[in-house]
C-alpha positions in Angstrom: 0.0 0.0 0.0 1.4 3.3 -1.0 1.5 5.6 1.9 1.6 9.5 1.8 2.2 12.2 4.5 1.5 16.0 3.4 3.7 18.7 5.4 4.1 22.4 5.3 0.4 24.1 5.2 -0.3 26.8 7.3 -1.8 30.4 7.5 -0.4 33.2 5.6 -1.6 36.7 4.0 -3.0 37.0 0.5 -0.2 37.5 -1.6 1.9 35.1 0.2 4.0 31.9 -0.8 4.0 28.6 0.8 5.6 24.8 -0.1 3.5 21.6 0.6 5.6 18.7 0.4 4.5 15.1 -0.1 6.2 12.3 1.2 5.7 8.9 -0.7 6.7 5.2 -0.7 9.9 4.0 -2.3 8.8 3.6 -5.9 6.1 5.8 -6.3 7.3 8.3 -8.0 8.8 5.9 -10.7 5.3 3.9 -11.4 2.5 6.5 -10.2 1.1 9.4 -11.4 0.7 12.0 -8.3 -0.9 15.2 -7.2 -2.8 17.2 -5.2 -6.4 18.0 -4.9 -8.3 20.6 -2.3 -11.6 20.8 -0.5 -13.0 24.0 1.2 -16.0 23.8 3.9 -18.9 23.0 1.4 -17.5 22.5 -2.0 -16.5 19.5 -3.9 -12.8 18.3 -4.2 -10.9 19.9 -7.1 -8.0 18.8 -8.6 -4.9 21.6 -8.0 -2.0 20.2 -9.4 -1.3 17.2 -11.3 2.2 15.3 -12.7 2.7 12.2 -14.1 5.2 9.1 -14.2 7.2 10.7 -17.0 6.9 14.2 -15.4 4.1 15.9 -17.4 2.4 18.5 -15.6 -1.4 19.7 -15.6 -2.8 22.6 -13.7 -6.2 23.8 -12.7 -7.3 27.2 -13.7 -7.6 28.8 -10.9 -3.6 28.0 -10.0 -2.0 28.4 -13.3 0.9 31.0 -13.0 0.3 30.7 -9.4 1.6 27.0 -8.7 3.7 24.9 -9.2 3.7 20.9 -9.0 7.2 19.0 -9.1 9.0 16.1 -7.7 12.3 14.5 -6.1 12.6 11.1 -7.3 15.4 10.6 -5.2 14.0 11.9 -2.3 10.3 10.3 -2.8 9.0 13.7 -2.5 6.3 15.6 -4.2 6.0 19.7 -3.6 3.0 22.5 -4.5 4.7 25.6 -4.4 2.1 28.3 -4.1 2.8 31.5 -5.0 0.4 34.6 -5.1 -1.8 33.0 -2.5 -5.8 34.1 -2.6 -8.4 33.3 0.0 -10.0 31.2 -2.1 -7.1 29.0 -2.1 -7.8 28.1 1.5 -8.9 24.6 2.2 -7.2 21.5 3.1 -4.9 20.2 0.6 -4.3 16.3 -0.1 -1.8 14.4 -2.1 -2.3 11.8 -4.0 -1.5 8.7 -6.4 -2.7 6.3 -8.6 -2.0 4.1 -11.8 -5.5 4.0 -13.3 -5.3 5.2 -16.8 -7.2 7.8 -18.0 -7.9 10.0 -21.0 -7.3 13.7 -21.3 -6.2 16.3 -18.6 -5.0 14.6 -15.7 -5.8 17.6 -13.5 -9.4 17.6 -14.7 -10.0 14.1 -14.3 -7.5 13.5 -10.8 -10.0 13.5 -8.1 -11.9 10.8 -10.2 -8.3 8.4 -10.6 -6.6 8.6 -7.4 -6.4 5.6 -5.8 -4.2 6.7 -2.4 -4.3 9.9 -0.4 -2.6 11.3 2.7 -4.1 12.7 5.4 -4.3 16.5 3.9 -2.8 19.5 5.4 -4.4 22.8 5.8 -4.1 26.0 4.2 -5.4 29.3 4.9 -5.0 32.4 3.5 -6.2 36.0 4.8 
């Protein structure tokens, strides 16, 4: 079972930065496509972020120019750095993996793949 353990949320003023980090099983990185997805109080999940096995990249909307999704193979890590921070970007964020295939945007169809997610990390912005 892949495991994953999200680090680095926290509360910071609208305009400000800040770096999630994901920490993953040995191998995932290599065999799993991986992202991060984020629910507010009341709304739906919504896929942020996305990257896949051969490190292409997809991006919601609403984050594009703003975020940026990337990995460490070496050090089984995945990061969200967030840049230009809004206060609708508060919610808690989750990583997450999976290997099912799909067609299209990855982003766009993430929260509908995933197979494994950590326990999500919060992230609010005033």
């Amino acid at each position: 079972e892949v495991q994953l353990v999200e680090s680095g949320g926290g509360s910071v003023q609208a305009g400000g930065s800040l770096r999630l980090s994901c920490a993953a099983s040995r191998y995932t990185y290599s065999r799993y496509f991986m992202g991060w997805f984020r629910q507010a109080p009341g709304k739906e999940r919504e896929g942020v972020a996305a990257i896949d096995s051969d490190s292409s990249t997809s991006y919601a909307d609403s984050v594009k120019g703003r975020f940026t999704i990337s990995k460490d193979n070496a050090k089984n890590t995945l990061y969200l750095q967030m840049n230009s921070l809004k206060p609708e970007d508060t919610a808690i964020y989750y990583c997450a993996a999976g290997t099912r295939s799909y067609t299209g945007d990855l982003c766009s169809v993430f929260v509908g793949r995933f197979m494994y997610r950590g326990q999500g990390t919060q992230v609010t912005v005033s």
